[in-house]
ZAMARGU-4260 file (C-alpha; in steps of 0.2 Angstrom, whole numbers, plus 5000, padded with zeros to 4 digits):
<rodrens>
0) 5000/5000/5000 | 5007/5017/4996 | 5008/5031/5006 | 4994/5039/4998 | 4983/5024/4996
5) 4988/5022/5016 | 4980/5041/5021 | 4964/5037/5008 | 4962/5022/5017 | 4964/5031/5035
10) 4953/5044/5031 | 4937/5034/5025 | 4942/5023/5043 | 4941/5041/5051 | 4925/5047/5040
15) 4916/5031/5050 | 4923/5031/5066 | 4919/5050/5069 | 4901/5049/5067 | 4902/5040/5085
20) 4910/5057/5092 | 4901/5075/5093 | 4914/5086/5091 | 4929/5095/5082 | 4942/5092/5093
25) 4953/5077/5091 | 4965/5073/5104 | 4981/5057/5099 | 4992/5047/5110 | 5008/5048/5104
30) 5023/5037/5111 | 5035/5041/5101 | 5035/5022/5093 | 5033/5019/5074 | 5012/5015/5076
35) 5007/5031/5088 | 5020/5042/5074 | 5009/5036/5060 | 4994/5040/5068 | 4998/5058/5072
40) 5004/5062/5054 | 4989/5053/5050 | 4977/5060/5059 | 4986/5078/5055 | 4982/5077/5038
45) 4964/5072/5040 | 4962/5086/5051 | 4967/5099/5040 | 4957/5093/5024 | 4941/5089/5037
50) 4944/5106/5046 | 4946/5097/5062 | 4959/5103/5077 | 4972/5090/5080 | 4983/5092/5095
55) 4996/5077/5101 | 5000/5070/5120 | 5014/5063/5124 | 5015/5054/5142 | 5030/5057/5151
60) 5030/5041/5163 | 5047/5043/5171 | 5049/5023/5172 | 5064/5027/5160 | 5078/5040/5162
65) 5077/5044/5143 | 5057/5044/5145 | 5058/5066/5147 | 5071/5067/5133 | 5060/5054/5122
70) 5044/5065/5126 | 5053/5080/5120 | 5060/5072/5104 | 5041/5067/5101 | 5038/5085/5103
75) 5049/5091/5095 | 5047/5079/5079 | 5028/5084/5077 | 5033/5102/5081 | 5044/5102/5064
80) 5026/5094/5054 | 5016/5110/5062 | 5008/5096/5076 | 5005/5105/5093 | 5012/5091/5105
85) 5008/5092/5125 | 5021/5082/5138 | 5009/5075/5153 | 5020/5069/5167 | 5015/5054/5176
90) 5025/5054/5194 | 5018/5038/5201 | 5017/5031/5214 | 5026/5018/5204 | 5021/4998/5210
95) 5034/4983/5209 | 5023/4972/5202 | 5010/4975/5187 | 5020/4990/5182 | 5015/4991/5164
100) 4998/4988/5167 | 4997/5002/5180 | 5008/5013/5168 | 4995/5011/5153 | 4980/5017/5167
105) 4988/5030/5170 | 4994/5035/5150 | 4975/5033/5150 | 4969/5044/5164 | 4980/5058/5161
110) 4975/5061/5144 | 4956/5056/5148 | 4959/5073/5159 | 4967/5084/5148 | 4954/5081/5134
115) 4940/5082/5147 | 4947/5100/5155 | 4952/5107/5134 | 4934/5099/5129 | 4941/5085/5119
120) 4927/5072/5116 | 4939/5059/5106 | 4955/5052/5108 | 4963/5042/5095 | 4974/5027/5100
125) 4988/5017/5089 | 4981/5000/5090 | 4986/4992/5073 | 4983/4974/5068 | 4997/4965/5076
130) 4990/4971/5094 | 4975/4962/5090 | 4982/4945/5086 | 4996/4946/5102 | 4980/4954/5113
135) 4972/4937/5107 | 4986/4926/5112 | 4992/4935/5125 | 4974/4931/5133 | 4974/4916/5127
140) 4987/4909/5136 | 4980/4914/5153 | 4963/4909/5152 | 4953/4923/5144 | 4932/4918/5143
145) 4925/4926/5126 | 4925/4944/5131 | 4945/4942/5133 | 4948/4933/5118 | 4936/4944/5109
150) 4945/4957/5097 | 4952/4977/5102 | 4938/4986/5099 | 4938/4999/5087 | 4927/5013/5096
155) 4925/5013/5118 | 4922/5026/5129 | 4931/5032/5146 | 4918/5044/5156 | 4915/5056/5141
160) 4928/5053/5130 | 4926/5044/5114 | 4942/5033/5112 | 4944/5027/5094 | 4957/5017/5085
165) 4958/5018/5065 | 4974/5007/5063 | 4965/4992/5068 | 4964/4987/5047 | 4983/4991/5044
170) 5000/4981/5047 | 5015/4988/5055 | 5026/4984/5039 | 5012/4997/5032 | 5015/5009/5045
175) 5033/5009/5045 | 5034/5010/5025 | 5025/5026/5030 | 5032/5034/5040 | 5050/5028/5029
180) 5041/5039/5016 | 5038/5053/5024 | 5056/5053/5031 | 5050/5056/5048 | 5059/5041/5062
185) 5053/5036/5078 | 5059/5027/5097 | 5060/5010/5099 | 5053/5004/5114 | 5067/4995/5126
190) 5053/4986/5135 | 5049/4975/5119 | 5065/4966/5119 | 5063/4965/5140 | 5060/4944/5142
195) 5051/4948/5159 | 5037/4952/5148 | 5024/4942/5142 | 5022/4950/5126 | 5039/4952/5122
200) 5038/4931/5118 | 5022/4932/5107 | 5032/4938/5094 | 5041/4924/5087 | 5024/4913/5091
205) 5016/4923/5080 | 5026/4924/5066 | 5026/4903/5068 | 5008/4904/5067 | 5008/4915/5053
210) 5018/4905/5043 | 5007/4889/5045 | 5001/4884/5028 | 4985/4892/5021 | 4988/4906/5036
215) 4988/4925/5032 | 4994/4939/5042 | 4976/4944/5047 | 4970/4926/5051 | 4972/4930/5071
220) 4965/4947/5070 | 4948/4941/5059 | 4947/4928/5075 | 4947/4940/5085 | 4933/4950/5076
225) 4924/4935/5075 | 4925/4931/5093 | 4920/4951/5098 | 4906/4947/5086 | 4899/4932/5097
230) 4903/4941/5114 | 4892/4956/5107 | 4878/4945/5105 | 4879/4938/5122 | 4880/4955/5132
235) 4866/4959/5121 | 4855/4946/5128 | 4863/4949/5145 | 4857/4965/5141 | 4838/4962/5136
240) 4837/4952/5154 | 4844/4965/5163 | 4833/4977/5158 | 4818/4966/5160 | 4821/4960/5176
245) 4833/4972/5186 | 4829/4988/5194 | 4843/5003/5196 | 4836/5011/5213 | 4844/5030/5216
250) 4849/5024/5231 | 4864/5017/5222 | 4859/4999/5222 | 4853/4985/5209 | 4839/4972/5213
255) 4841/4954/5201 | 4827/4944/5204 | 4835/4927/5207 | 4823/4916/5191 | 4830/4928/5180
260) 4847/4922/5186 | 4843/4903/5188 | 4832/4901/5170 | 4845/4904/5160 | 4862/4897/5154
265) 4876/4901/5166 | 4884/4911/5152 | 4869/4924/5151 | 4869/4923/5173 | 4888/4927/5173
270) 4887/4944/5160 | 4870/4947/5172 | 4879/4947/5185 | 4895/4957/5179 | 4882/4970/5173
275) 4874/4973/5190 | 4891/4975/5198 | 4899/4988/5186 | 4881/4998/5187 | 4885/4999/5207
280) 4903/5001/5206 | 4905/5012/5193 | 4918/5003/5183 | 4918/4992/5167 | 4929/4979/5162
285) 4938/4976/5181 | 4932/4961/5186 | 4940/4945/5184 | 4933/4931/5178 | 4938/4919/5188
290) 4932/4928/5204 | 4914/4932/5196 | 4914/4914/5193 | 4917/4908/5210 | 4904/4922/5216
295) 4893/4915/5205 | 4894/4897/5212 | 4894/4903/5231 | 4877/4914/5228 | 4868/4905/5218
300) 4873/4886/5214 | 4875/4884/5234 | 4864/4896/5237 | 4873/4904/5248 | 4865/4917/5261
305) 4880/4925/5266 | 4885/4941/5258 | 4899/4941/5247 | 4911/4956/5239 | 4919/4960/5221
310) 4923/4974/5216 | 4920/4986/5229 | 4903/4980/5228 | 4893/4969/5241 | 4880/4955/5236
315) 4865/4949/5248 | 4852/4939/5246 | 4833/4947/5252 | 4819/4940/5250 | 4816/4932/5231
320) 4830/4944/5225 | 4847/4947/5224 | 4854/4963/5228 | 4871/4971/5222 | 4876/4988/5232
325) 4893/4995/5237 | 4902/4987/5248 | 4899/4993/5268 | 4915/4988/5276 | 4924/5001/5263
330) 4937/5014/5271 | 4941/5020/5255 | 4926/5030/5252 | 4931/5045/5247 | 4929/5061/5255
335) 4926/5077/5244 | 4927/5096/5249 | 4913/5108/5239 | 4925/5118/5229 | 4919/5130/5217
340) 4915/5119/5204 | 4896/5117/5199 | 4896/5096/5198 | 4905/5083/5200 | 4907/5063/5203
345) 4909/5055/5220 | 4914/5038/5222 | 4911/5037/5204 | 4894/5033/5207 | 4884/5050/5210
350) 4885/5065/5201 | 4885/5080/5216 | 4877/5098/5208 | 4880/5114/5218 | 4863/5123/5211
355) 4871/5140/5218 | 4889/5138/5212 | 4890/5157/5214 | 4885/5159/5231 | 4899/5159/5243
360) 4900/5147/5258 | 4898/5152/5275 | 4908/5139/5283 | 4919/5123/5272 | 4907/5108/5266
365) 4913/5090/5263 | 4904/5075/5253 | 4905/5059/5261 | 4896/5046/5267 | 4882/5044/5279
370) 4888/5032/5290 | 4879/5025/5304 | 4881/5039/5314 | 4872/5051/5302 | 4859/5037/5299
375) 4854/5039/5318 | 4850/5057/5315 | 4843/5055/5298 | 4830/5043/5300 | 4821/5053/5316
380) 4819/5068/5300 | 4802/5063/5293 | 4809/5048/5279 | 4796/5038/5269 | 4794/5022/5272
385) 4803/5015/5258 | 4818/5028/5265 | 4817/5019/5284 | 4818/5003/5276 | 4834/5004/5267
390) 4845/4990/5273 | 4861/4996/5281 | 4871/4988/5269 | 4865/5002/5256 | 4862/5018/5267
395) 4877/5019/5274 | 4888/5021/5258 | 4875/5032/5252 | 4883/5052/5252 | 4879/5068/5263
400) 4884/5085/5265 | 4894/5089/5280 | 4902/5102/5289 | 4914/5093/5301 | 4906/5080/5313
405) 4887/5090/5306 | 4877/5082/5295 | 4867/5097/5286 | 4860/5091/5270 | 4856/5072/5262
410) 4850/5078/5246 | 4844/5060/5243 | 4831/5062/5256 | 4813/5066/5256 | 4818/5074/5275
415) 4822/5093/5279 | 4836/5093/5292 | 4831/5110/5296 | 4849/5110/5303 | 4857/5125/5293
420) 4851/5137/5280 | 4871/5134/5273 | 4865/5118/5261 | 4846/5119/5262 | 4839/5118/5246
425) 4857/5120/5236 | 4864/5102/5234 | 4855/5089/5221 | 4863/5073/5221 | 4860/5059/5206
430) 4867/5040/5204 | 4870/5039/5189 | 4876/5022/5186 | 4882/5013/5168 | 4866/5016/5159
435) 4863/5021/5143 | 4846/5027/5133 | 4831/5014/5135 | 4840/5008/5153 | 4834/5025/5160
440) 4817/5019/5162 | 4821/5005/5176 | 4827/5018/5190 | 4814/5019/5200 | 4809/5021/5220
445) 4803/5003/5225 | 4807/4997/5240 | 4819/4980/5241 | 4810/4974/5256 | 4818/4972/5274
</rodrens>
């Protein structure tokens, strides 16, 4: 493929993917390694014939001595081609173990802030096609169930961002023949030739398999397309059942009827289950298999009637449900001070609005949770019913305003504290768990029984 035929190709990938995004602004990882280079020069030129802003990042995750220096050479290179280039510095805390998995969250969360803060809705990443066959065996060879195996995807989301990936179709040969054209070089990565990594040894495994007889160099990636395929039309069933038999109460917890868990193959039970816990928690795609599999067994193959934790998330059984909420015996439940900003996420579960974000404050406010101590003065406040009968497991991680040991407003509650003019009236509070569209409807105020 020629250079040219590479960016025509890139840009009908880009004409496609960008219907999925809203806005103008295009935000690219760049490392500085042959893929991410290609993208940017890419991406660069489809920005100026589109009209679009195209800005770089570069990470600087100082596990490196040269990382700074490679970051500026990055910089630098884009700088030359007209490609505004920002260095984000990562300064740990830097863990001994699961280092690179922990350095790619946090390549991820830095730039997931600067696009959110400039207004950035898309992020491109430099996947390419040899990813997806290593991401396959890599998985492979530890285990992965179908949504491991299953291929990159070319289009997820992180909060509000859009992360796309247009290399997915394209060879790194491809790539580097580009970028060889354009005369422009780029860093090779140190930590590819470093054998204490598993991917470092995929390489000559897949070069074997792609030399097998009637084997072509996409053979791994179309399996993994294929496999994405199937694990889609699982979580889409998963999805139908949830709907139809789960309620999201804004109290932060989910109700599972426990038929709708039983009639219906263990496959479809798992991905049910999966997707009552990351509605709770507030994350996607942290749970293990292996431990959602053995929760699975304990609750509902032994029916258990103890309560048992994943993810930050505790599960009881009450009556003829199942109910997912966060877990109680957390100390990591954050505690927020009421800045000048007009909204924001606490615990990653509830979005906090200041209705008066003009309006100074008499005396400093945190968010944090309830707790059983503001429980006892809460329920004395005039609560509905279906407010006094919230089991302790879910009202205690549910959050309040404070002001020191004062509880002045539970904006979740029907009750008026009638404590302090400081918060009455001002704070709105909303769980907004992983729910998209047609899910909106099951939020509702039924009680879960007691």
């Amino acid at each position: 493929m020629t250079k040219l035929d590479l960016q025509s190709s890139f840009n009908a990938e880009m004409q496609e993917l960008t219907t999925l995004a809203s806005g103008n602004k295009v935000a690219v990882a760049v490392s500085g390694g042959s893929d991410s280079m290609a993208l940017a020069l890419l991406a660069a030129e489809w920005g100026v014939a589109q009209g679009q802003e195209v800005v770089a990042l570069s990470v600087d995750h100082g596990l490196r001595t040269s990382s700074a220096e490679e970051a500026q050479q990055v910089t630098d290179w884009l700088a030359s081609r007209k490609i505004e280039t920002h260095i984000l510095q990562w300064k740990g805390p830097y863990s001994k173990t699961g280092i690179q998995a922990a350095a790619r969250e946090a390549r991820y969360s830095l730039m997931a802030d600067f696009c959110r803060k400039r207004d950035f809705d898309t992020l491109l990443l430099g996947h390419q096609m040899e990813d997806q066959a290593e991401t396959l065996l890599m998985r492979l060879s530890k285990g992965s169930g179908l949504d491991g195996l299953s291929s990159i995807q070319r289009s997820t989301q992180r909060g509000n961002i859009k992360l796309l990936r247009p290399l997915l179709k394209f060879e790194r040969r491809q790539l580097r023949e580009f970028l060889a054209e354009r005369g422009q070089a780029w860093i090779e990565d140190p930590s590819n030739d470093n054998p204490k990594f598993t991917r470092t040894h995929l390489s000559p495994i897949l070069n074997a398999l792609q030399n097998l007889p009637g084997s072509e160099a996409d053979a791994l990636a179309l399996s993994a397309k294929r496999l994405g395929r199937a694990a889609n039309a699982l979580n889409q069933i998963a999805e139908d059942r949830f709907q139809e038999f789960c309620q999201v109460s804004p109290f932060g917890f989910v109700r599972v009827s426990d038929l709708a868990l039983r009639n219906c193959p263990e496959e479809i039970g798992l991905r049910l289950l999966s997707r009552s816990i990351s509605t709770v928690s507030g994350q996607v795609g942290h749970i293990k298999l292996s431990s959602l599999e053995k929760l699975y067994d304990r609750c509902l193959l032994k029916n258990s009637s103890i309560s048992e934790t994943l993810s930050g998330c505790e599960v009881f059984k009450t009556g003829d449900d199942w109910v997912v909420c966060r877990e109680t015996g957390r100390e990591d439940l954050p505690e927020d001070s009421v800045g000048p900003h007009r909204e924001f996420m606490w615990d990653g579960r509830y979005q906090v609005t200041d209705l008066m974000p003009g309006k100074a404050l008499d005396e400093p406010l945190k968010v944090r949770r309830i707790g059983a101590d503001g429980w006892r003065h809460l329920k004395n406040s005039g609560l509905s019913r279906t407010e006094r009968n919230l089991p302790a497991k879910v009202r205690n991680t549910l959050p309040a305003i404070w002001s020191g040991d004062h509880l002045v407003a539970a904006p979740l509650f029907s009750c008026d504290l009638n404590h302090t003019a400081i918060a009455k009236g001002r704070f709105k509070m909303v769980f907004k768990p992983l729910i998209t569209g047609e899910m909106a409807h099951i939020i509702n105020h039924r009680p879960i029984g007691t």
